[in-house]
Every structure is written in C-alpha cells, then in structure tokens.
TORTORVEX-731552 format. One record per residue: chain; residue number from 0; x, y, z of N, C-alpha, C, O in turn. Coordinates in steps of 0.001 Angstrom, whole numbers, plus 500000, padded with zeros to 6 digits. Layout:
! residues N
(site "A"; NUM; (X; Y; Z); (X; Y; Z); (X; Y; Z); (X; Y; Z))
...
END
This chain:
! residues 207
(site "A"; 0; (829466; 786839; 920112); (830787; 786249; 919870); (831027; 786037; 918375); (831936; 786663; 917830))
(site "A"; 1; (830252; 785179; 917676); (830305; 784975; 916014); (830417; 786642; 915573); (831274; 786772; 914698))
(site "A"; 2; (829884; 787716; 915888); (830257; 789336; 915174); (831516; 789476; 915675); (832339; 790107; 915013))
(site "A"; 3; (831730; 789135; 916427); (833259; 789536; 917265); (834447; 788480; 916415); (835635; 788800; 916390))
(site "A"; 4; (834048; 787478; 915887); (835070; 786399; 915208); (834886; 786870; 914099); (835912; 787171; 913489))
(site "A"; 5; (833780; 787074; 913528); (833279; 787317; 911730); (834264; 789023; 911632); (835000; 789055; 910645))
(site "A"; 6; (834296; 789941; 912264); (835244; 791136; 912308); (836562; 791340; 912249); (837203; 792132; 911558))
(site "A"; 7; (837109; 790094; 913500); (838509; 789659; 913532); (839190; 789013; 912061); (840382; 789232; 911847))
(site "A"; 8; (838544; 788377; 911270); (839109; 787780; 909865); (839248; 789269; 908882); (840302; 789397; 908259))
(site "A"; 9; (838250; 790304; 908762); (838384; 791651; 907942); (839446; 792267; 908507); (840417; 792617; 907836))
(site "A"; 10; (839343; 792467; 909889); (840137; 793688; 910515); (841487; 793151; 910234); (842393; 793973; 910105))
(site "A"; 11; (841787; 791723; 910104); (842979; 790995; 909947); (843508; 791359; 908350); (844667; 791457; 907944))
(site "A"; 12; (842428; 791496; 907723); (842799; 791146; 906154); (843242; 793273; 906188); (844358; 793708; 905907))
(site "A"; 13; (842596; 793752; 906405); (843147; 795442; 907080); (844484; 795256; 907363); (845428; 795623; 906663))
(site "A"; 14; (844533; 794598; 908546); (846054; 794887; 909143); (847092; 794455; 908113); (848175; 795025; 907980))
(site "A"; 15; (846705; 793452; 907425); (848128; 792570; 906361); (848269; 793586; 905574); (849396; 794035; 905365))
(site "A"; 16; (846848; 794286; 904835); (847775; 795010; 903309); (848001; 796231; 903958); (848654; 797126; 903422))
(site "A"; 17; (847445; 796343; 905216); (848229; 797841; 905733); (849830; 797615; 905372); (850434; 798116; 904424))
(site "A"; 18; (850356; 796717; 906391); (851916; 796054; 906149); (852377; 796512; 904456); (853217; 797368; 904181))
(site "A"; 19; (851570; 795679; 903443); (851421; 795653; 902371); (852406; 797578; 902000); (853503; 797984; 901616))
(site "A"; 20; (851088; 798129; 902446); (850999; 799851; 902351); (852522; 800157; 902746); (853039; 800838; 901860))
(site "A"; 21; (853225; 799928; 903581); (853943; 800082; 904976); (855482; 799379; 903692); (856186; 800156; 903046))
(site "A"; 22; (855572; 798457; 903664); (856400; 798001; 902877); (856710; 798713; 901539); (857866; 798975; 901206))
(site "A"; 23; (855505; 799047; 900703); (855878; 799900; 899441); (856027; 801195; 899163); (856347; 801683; 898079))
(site "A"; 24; (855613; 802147; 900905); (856243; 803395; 900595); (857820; 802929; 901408); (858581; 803894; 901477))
(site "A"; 25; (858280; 801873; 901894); (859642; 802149; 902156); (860327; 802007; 900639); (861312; 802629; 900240))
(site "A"; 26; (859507; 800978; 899866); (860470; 800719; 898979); (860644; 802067; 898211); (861757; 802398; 897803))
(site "A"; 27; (859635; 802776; 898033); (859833; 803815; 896971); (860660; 804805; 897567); (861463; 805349; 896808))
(site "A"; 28; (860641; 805237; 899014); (861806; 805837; 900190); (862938; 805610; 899692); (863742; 806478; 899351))
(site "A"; 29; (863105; 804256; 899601); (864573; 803656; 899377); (864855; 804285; 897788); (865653; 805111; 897345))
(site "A"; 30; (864077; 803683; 897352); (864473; 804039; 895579); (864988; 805811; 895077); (865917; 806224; 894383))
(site "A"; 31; (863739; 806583; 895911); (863773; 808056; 895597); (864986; 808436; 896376); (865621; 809263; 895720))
(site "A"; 32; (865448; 808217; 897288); (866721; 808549; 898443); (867826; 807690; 898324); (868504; 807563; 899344))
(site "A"; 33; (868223; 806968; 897157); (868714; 805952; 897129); (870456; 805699; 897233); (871248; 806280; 896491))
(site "A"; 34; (870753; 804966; 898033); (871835; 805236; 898994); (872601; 803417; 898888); (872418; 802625; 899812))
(site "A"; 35; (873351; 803067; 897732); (873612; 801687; 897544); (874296; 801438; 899423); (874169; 800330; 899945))
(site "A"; 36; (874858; 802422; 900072); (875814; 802054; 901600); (874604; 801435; 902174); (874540; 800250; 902501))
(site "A"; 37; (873440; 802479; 902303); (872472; 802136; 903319); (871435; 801062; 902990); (870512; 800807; 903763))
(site "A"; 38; (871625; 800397; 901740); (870799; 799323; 901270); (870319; 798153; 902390); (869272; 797613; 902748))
(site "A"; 39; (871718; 798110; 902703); (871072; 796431; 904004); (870678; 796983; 905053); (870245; 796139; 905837))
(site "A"; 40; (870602; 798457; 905603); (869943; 798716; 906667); (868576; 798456; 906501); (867682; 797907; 907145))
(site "A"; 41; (868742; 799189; 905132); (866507; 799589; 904852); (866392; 798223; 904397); (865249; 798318; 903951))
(site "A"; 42; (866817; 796661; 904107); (866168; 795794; 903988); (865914; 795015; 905286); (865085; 794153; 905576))
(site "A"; 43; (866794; 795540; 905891); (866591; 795258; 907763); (864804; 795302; 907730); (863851; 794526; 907793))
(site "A"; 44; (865100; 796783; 907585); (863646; 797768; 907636); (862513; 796813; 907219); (861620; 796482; 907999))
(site "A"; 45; (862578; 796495; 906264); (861567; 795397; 904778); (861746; 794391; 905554); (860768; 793765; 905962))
(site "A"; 46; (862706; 794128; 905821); (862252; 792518; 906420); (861652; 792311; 907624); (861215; 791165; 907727))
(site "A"; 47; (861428; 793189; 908820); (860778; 793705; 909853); (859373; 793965; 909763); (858597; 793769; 910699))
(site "A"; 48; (859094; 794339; 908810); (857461; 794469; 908087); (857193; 793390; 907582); (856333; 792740; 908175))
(site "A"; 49; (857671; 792914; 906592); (857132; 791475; 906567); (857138; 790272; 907220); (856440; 789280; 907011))
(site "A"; 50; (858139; 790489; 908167); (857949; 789318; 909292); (856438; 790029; 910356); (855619; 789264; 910865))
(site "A"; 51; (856369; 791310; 910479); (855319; 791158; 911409); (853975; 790777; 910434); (852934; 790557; 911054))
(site "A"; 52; (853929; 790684; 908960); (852837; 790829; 908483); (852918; 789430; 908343); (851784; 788991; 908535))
(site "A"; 53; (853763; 788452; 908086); (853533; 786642; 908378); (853104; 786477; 909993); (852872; 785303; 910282))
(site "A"; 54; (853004; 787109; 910727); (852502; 787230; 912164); (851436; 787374; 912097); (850874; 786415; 912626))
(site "A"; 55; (850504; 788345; 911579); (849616; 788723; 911197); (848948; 787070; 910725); (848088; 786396; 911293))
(site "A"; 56; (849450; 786894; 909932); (849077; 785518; 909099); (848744; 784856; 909470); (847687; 784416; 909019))
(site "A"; 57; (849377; 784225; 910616); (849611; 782983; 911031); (848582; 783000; 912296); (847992; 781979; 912648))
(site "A"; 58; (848364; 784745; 913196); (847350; 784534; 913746); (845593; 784321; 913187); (844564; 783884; 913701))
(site "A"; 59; (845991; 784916; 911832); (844514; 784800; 911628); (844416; 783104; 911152); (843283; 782671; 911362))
(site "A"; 60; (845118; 782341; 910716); (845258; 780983; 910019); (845282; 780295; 911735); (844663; 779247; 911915))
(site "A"; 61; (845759; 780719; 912505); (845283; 779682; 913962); (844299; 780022; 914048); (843792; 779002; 914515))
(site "A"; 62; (843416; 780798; 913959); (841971; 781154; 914548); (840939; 780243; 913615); (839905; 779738; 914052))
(site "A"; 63; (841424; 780128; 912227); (840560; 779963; 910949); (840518; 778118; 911447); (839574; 777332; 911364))
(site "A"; 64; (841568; 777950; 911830); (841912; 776459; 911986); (840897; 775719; 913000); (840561; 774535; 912998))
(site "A"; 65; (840530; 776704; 913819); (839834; 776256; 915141); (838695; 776535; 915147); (838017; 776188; 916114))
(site "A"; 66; (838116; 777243; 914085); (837054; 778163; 913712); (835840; 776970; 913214); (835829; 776288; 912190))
(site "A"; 67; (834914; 777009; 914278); (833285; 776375; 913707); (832306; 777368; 912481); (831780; 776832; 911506))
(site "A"; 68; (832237; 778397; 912682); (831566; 779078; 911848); (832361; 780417; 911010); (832720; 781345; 911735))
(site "A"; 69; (832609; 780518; 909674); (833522; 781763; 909228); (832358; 782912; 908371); (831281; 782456; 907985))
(site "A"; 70; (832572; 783830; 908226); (831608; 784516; 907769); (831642; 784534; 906209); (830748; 785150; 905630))
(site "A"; 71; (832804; 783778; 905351); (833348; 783491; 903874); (834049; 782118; 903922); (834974; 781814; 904676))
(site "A"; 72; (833500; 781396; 903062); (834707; 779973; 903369); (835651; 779729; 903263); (836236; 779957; 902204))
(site "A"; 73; (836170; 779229; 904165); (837337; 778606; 904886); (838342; 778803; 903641); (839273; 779590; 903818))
(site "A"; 74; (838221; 778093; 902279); (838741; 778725; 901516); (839274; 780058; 900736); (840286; 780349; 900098))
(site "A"; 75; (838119; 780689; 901103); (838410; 782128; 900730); (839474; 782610; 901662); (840646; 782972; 901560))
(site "A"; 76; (838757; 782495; 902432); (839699; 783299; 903986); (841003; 782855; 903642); (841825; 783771; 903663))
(site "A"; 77; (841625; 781325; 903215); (843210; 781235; 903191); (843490; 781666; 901959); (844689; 781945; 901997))
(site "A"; 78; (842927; 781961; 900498); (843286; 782250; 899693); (843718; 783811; 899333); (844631; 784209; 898609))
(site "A"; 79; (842607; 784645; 900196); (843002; 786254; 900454); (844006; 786446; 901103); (844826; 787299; 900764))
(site "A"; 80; (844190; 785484; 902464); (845321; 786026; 903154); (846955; 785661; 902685); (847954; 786328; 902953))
(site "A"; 81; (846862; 784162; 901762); (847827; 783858; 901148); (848211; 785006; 900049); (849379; 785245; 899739))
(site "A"; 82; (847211; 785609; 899562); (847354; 786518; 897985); (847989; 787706; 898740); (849022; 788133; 898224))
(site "A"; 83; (847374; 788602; 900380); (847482; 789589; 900314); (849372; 789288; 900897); (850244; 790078; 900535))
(site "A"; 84; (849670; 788186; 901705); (850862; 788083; 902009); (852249; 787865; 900669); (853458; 787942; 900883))
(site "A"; 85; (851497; 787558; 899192); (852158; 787628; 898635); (852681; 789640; 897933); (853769; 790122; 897619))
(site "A"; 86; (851861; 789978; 897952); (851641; 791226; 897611); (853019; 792097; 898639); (853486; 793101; 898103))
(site "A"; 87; (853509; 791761; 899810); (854239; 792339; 900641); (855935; 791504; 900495); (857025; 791993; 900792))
(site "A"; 88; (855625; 790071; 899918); (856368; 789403; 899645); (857278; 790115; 898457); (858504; 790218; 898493))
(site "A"; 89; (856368; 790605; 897345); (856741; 790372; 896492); (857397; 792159; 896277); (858199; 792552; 895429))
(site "A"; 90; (856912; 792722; 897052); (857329; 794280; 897528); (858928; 793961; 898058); (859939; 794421; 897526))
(site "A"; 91; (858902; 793370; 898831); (860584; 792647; 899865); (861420; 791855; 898452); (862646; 791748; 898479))
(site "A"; 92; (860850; 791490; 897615); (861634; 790952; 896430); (862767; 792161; 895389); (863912; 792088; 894943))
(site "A"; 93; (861869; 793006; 895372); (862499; 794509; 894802); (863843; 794858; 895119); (864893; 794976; 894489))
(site "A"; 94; (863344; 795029; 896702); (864238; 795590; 897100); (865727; 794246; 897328); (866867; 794684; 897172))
(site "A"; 95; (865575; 792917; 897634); (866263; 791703; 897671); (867468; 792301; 896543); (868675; 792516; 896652))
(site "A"; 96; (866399; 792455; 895334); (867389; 792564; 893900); (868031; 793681; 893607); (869002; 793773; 892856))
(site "A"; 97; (867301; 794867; 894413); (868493; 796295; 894210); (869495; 795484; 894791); (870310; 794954; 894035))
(site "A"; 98; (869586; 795255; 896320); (870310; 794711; 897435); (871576; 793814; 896536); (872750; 794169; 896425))
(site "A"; 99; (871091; 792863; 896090); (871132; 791067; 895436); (872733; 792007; 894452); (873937; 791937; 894697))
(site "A"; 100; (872008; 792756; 893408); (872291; 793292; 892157); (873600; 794472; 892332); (874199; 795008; 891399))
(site "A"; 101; (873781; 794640; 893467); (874561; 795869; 893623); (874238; 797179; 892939); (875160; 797916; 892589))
(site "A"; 102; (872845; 797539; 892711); (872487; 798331; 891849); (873149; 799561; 892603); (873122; 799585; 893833))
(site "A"; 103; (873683; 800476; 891954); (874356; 801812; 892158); (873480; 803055; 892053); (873536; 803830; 893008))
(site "A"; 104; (872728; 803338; 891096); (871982; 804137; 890476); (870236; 803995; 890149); (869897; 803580; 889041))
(site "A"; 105; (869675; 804192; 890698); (867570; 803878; 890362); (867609; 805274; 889136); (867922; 806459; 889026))
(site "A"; 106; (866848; 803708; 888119); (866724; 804216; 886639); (865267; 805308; 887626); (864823; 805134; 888761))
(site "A"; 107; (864852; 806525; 886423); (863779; 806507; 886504); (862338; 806085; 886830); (861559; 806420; 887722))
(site "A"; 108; (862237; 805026; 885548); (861136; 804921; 885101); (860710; 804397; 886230); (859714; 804807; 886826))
(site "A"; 109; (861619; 803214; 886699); (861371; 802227; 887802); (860786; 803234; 889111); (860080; 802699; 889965))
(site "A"; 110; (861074; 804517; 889203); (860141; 805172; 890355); (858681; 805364; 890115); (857848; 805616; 890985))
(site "A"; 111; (858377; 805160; 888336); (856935; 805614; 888127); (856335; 804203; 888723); (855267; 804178; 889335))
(site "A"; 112; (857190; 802947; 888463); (856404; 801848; 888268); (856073; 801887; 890142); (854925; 801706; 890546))
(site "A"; 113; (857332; 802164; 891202); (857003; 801994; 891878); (856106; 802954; 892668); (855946; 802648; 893849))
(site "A"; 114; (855589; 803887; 892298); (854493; 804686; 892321); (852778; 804298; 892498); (851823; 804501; 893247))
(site "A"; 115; (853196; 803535; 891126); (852033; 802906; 891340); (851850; 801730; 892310); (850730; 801510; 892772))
(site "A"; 116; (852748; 801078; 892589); (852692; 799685; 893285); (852193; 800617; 894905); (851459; 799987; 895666))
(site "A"; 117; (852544; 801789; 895247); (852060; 802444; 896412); (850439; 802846; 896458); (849632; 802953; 897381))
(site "A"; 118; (850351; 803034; 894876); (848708; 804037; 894989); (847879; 802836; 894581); (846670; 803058; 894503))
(site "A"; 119; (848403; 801271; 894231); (847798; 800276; 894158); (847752; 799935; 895671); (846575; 799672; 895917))
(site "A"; 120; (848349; 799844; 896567); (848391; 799265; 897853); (847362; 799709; 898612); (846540; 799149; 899339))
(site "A"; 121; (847626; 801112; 898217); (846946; 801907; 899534); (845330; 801967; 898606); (844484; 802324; 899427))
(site "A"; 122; (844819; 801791; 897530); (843351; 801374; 896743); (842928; 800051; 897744); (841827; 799989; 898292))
(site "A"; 123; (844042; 798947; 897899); (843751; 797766; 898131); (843234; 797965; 899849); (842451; 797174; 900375))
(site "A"; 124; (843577; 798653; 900267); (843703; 799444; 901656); (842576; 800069; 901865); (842168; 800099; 903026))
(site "A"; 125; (842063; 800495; 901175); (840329; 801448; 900741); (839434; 800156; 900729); (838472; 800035; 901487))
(site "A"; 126; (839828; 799159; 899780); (838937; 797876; 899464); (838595; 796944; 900662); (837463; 796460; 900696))
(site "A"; 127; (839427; 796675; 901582); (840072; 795914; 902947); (839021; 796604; 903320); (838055; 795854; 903176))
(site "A"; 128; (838604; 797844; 903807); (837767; 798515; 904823); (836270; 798328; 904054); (835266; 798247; 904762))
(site "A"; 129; (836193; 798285; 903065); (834724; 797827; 903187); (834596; 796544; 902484); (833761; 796628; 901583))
(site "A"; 130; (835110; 795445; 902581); (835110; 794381; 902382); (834002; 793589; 903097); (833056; 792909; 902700))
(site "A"; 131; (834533; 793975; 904436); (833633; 793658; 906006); (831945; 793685; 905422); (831187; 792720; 905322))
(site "A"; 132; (831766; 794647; 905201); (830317; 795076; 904376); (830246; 794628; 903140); (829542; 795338; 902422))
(site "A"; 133; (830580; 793977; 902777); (830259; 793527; 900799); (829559; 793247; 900825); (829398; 792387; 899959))
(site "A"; 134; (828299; 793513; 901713); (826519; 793148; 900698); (826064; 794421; 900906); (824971; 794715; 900421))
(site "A"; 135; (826662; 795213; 901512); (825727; 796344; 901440); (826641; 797455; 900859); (826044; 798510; 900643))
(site "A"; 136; (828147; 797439; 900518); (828712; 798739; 900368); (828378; 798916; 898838); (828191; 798223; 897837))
(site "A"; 137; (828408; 800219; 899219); (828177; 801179; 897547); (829496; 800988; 896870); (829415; 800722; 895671))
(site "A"; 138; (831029; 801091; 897529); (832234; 801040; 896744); (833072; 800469; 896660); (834228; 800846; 896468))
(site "A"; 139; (832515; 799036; 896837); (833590; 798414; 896820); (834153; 797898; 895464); (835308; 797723; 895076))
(site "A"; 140; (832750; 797683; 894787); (833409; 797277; 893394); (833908; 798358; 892430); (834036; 798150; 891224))
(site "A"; 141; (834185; 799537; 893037); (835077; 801150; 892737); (836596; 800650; 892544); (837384; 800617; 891599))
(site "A"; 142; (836619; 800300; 893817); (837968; 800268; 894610); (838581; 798861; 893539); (839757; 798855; 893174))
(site "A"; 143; (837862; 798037; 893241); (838301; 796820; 892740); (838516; 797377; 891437); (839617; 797066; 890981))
(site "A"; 144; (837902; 798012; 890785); (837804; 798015; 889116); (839606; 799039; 889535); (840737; 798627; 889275))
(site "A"; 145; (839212; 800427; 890242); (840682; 801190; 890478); (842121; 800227; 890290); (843038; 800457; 889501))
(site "A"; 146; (842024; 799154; 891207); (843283; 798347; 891236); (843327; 797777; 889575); (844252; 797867; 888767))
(site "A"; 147; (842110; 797231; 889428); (842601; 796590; 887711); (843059; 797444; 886733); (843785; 797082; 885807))
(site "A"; 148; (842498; 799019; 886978); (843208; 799905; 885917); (844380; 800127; 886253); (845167; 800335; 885330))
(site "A"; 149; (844867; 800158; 887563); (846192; 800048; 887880); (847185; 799277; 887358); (848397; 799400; 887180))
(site "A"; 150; (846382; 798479; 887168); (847677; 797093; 886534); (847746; 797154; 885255); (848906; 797008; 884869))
(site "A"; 151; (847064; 797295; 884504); (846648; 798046; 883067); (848197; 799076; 883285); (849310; 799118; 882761))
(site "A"; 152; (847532; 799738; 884271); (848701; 801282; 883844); (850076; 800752; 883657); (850730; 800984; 882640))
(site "A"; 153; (850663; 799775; 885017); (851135; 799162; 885572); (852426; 798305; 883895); (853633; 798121; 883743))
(site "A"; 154; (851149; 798066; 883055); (851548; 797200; 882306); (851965; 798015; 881069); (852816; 797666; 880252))
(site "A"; 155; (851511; 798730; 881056); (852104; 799664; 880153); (853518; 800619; 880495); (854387; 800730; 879630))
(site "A"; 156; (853631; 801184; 881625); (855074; 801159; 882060); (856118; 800021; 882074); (857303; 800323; 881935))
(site "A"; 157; (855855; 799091; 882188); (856376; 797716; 882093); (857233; 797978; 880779); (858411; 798274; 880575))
(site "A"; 158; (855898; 797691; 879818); (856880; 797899; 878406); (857337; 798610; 877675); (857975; 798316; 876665))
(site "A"; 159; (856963; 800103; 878254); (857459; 801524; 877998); (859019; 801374; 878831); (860102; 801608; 878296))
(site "A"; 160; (858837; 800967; 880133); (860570; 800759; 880804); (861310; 800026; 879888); (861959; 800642; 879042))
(site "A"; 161; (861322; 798851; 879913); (861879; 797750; 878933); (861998; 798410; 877393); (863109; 798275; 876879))
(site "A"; 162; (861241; 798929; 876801); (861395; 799286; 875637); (862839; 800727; 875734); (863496; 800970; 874721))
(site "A"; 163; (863005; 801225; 876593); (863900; 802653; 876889); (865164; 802119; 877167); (866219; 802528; 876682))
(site "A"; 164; (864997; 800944; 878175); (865952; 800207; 878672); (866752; 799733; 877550); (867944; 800040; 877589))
(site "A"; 165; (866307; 798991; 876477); (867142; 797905; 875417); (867421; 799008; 874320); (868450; 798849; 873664))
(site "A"; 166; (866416; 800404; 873963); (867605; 801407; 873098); (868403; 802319; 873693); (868997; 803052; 872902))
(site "A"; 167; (868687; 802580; 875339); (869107; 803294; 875842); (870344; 803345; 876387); (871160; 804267; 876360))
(site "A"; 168; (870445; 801734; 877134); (871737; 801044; 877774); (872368; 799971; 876752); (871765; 799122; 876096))
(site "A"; 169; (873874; 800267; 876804); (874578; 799349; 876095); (875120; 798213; 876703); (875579; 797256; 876079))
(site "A"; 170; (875061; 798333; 878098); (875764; 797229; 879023); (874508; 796039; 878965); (873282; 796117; 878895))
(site "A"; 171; (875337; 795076; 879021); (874230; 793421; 879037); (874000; 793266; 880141); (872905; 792872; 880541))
(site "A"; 172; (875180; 793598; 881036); (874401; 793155; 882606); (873636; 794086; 883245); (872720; 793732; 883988))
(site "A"; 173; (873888; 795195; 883055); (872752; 796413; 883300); (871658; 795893; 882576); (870577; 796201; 883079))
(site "A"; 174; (871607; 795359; 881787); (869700; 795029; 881198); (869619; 794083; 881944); (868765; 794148; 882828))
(site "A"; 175; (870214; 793249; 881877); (869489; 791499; 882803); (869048; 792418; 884082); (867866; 792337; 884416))
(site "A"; 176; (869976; 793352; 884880); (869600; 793515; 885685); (868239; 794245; 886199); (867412; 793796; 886993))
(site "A"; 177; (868239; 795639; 885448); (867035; 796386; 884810); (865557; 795479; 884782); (864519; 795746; 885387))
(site "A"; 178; (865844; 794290; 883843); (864727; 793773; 883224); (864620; 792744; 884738); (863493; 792836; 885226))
(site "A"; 179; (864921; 792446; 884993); (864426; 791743; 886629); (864066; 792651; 887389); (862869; 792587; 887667))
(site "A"; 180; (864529; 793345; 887770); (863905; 794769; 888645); (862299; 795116; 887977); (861291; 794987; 888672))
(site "A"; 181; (862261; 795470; 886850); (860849; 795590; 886623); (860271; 795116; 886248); (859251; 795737; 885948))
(site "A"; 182; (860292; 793509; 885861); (859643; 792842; 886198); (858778; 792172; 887618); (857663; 791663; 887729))
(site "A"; 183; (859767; 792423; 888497); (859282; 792145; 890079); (858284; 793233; 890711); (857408; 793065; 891558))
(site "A"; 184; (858795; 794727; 889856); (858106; 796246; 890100); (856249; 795679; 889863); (855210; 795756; 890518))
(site "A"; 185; (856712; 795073; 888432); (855289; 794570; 887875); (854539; 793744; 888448); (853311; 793748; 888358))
(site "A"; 186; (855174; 793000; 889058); (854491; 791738; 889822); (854060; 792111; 891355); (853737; 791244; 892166))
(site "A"; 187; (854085; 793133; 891572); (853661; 793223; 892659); (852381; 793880; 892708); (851457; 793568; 893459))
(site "A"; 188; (852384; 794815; 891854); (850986; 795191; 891010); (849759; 794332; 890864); (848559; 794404; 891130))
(site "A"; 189; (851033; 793062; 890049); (849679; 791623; 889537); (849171; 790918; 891053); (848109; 790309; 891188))
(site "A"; 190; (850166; 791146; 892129); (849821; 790637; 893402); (848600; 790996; 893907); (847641; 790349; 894325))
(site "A"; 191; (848912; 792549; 893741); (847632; 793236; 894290); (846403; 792978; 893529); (845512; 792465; 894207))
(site "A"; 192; (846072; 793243; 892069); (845015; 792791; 891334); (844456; 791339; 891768); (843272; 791016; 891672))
(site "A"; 193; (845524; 790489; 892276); (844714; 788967; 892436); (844423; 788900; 894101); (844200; 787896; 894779))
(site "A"; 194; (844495; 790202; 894493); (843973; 790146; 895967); (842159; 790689; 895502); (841108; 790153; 895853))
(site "A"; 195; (842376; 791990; 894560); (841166; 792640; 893991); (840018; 791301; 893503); (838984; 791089; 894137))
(site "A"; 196; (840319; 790714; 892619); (839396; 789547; 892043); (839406; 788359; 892926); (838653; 787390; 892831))
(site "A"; 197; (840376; 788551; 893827); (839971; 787668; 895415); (838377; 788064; 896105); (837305; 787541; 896410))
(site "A"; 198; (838919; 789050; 896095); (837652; 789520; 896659); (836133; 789658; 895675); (834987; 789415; 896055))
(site "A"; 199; (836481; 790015; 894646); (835708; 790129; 893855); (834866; 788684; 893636); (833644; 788740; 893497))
(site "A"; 200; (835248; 787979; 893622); (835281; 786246; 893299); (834110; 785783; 894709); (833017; 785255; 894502))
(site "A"; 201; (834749; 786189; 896358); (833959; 785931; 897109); (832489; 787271; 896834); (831415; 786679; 896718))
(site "A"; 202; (832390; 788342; 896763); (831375; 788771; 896755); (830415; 788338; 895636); (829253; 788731; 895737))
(site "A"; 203; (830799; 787478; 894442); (830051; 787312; 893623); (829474; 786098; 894402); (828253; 785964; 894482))
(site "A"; 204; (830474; 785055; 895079); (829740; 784009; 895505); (828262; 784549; 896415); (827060; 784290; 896368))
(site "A"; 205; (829252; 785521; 897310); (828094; 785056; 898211); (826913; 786785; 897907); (826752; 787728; 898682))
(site "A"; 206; (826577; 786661; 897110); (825404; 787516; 896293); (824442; 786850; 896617); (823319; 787151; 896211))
END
C-alpha cells in the first residue's frame, strides 16, 4: 500500500505539468493561427485545462492531508504541486492578455519566446518521470540543468523582444501592451525553472 501511495504523489506531479504541456502548445496554436474572432473560444479551451489541472491538485492535496507516511515532506509535496500549478496558471495569463488587450496581430518574437515556454514544459515533463526515482536516476539532474538554460535563453529573448519593441513601434499603447505580453511569456519560463530547483532542492535533501 505505502508503494502504491508513494507512486500516486509522482504520477500526480506527471499528470499536472502534463496539463502544464497541454496548455502551452494551445497557447502557441493560438498565437501561430492567430484569429483575434476566435480568441474567447480557445480561452474556453485554456480554461478547461486548467480547471482539470486544479483537479488534479486538489486530489493529490486531499490525499497529502490524510496521509500518515509521504515518500518527500509534506512540505515539498505542497510546494511542487503549488509551483507546478503555477506554471499552467501563468500559461492561461498570456493568453487572458492577448484576450484582455484586444491584441489584433502576434508580434514575432513573442512566438520564439513562446517556443520555448513549450520545449521548457515538455523538459519539465522528462524531469516529472524520473523524479519518482531520484536516488537512483542517471538524468535527472540533465533535465534540471536543460530547464535552467532555458530560462537563460528565455531571458535573453525577453530583452532582445523589448529592446525591438521600443525602436520599432511608435504607438504607447502597443508597447504597454507588448511589454506585458512578454513579460508574462517570461514568467512562465521562471515558473517552470522554480518547479526545476523544486525538485532539485528535495533531491539534495534527501541524498
């Protein structure tokens, strides 16, 4: 029974950034196909994924609640699942502000950034599967260092966008708007990295 409970908390932390995964190729769907009419359908879409991935949540947080023995402490367990639910949160924020913003047109750059926020997800998605094993896997601390160069990359598009953005566009509200958009692009990145040193943090503990 304890292998059967100690499995259910990984396979759980699997299923959320799957969602995670699931949420940021719609967003980039949306962005690359981008259709200001069909905007509130596809946040229908986004918001359907992240409500099942607070489902997700909330079953593993009733189990944790009732739980005599966890295989990572009690703390860890709510702090990963809080980090990885922000990571999907903060994916549904993007798209809020195309939505929010009446954006008409997806700049470029903003597809590289959201590029990465996909090939960061789906790393974090690689990491999730051998998490379960963190005393014995060969790659997990691969998969972790991958996401931090991501955000690195991540951060350098940031200010390569912003920098194109303020000599490129003359409109003021097109930048406010711009510069919130990728900033949120960015932060979802930093979401994912603080799921990476989530984890990273418990395998050092329990070494």
């Amino acid at each position: 029974m304890a292998k059967k409970q100690d499995s259910f908390y990984f396979d759980t932390f699997s299923t959320c950034i799957d969602y995670s995964c699931q949420a940021a190729h719609l967003l980039n769907e949306v962005m690359r196909t981008f259709s200001p009419q069909q905007i509130g359908e596809r946040l229908d879409e986004m918001h359907a994924i992240e409500h099942a991935a607070d489902g997700k949540k909330h079953e593993l947080l009733n189990v944790l609640n009732k739980a005599f023995m966890t295989p990572i402490e009690r703390e860890d367990i709510l702090l990963l699942s809080q980090n990885i639910d922000e990571v999907t949160d903060k994916i549904e924020d993007v798209l809020l502000r195309l939505y929010c913003n009446n954006v008409q047109v997806i700049r470029p750059d903003a597809l590289k950034l959201s590029e990465v926020v996909i090939r960061c997800c789906e790393e974090a998605k690689n990491m999730a599967r051998e998490f379960s094993d963190f005393k014995h896997s060969k790659t997990l601390h691969g998969h972790i260092v991958n996401i931090n160069t991501m955000e690195e990359e991540a951060d350098d598009l940031f200010i390569s966008s912003l920098r194109t953005l303020h000599t490129t566009c003359a409109d003021p509200l097109e930048i406010i708007v711009w510069r919130e958009i990728y900033t949120y692009l960015e932060k979802c990145v930093d979401a994912c990295e603080h799921v990476a040193d989530t984890v990273e943090s418990v395998v050092m503990k329990n070494s």
